[in-house]
ROGUKOL-121772 format. One line per field, with one value per residue (C-alpha): residue in three letters; x, z, y. Coordinates in steps of 0.25 Angstrom, whole numbers. Layout:
// residues N
code: [ALA / ...]
X: [X / ...]
Z: [Z / ...]
Y: [Y / ...]
***
This chain:
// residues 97
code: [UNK / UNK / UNK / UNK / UNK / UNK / UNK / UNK / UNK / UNK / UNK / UNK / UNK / UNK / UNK / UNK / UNK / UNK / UNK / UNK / UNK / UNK / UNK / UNK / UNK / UNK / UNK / UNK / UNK / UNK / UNK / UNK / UNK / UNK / UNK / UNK / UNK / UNK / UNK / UNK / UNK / UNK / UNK / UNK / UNK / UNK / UNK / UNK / UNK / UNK / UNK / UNK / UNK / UNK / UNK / UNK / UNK / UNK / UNK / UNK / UNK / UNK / UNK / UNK / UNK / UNK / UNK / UNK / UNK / UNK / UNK / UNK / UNK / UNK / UNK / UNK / UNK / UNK / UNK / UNK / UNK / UNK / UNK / UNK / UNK / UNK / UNK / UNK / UNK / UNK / UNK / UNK / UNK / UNK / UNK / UNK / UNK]
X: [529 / 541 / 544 / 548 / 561 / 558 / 564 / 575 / 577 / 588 / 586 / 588 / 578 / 568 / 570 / 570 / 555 / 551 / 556 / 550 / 536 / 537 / 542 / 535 / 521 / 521 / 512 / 516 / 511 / 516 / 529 / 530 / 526 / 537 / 547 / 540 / 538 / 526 / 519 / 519 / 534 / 536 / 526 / 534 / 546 / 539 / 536 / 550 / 556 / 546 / 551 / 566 / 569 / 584 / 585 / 576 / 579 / 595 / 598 / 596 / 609 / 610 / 617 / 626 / 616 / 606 / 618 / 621 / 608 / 606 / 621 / 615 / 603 / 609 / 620 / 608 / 599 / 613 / 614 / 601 / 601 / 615 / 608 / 596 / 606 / 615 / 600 / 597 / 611 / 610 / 596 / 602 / 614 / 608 / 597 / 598 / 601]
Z: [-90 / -80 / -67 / -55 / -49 / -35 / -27 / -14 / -2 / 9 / 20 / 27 / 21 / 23 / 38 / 40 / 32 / 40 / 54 / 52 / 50 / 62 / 71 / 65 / 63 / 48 / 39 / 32 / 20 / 24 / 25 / 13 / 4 / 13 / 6 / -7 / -5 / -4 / 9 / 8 / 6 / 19 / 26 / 24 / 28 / 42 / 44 / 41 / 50 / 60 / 59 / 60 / 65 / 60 / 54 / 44 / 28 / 30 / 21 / 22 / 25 / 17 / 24 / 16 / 12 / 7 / -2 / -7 / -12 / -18 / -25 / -30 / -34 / -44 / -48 / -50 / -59 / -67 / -71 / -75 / -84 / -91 / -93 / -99 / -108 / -112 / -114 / -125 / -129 / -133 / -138 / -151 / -153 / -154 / -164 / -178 / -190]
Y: [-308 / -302 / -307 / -299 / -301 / -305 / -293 / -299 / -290 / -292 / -298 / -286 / -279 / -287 / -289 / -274 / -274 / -286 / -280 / -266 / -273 / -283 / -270 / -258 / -252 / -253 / -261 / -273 / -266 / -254 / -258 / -269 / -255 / -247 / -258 / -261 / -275 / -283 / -286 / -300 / -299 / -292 / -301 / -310 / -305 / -304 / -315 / -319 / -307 / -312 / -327 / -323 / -309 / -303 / -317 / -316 / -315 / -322 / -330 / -345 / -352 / -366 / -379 / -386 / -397 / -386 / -380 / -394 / -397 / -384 / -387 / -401 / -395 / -387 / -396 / -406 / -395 / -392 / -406 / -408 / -395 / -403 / -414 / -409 / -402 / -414 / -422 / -411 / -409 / -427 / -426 / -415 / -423 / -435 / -431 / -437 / -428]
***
């Protein structure tokens, strides 16, 4: 079974698709077939631009706490992935011949 790659657009591009809905005379479908995107993508892209204006699709800025605790989390998943290792590593070395 083959997956599809989950297709990313700059945040330019969709505020552009989103602003020429909310101030044009074109369908929703219309457009989302004008872009080759799927309508319930756009619509939500609407509803963002719609929510936030120019602001809308910038990147989310982290606090320093929310870095940290991303930092721990995957210092916390590394370890656990060494000790699983070192557990199996022990349980072939101590297995008696």
């Amino acid at each position: 079974m083959e997956t599809k790659s989950r297709k990313s657009y700059d945040p330019e591009f969709k505020r552009n698709a989103a602003s020429l809905y909310v101030n044009g005379k074109q369908s929703l479908g219309d457009l989302a077939n004008e872009f080759g995107i799927a309508e319930s993508t756009l619509y939500n892209w609407v509803a963002e631009y719609r929510k936030h204006g120019n602001k809308s699709f910038e990147p989310k800025t982290l606090s320093a706490q929310e870095k940290e605790v991303i930092a721990l989390k995957k210092e916390l998943a590394d370890m656990k992935m060494e000790r699983d290792i070192l557990k199996k590593a022990l349980a072939i070395f101590s297995q008696k011949k």
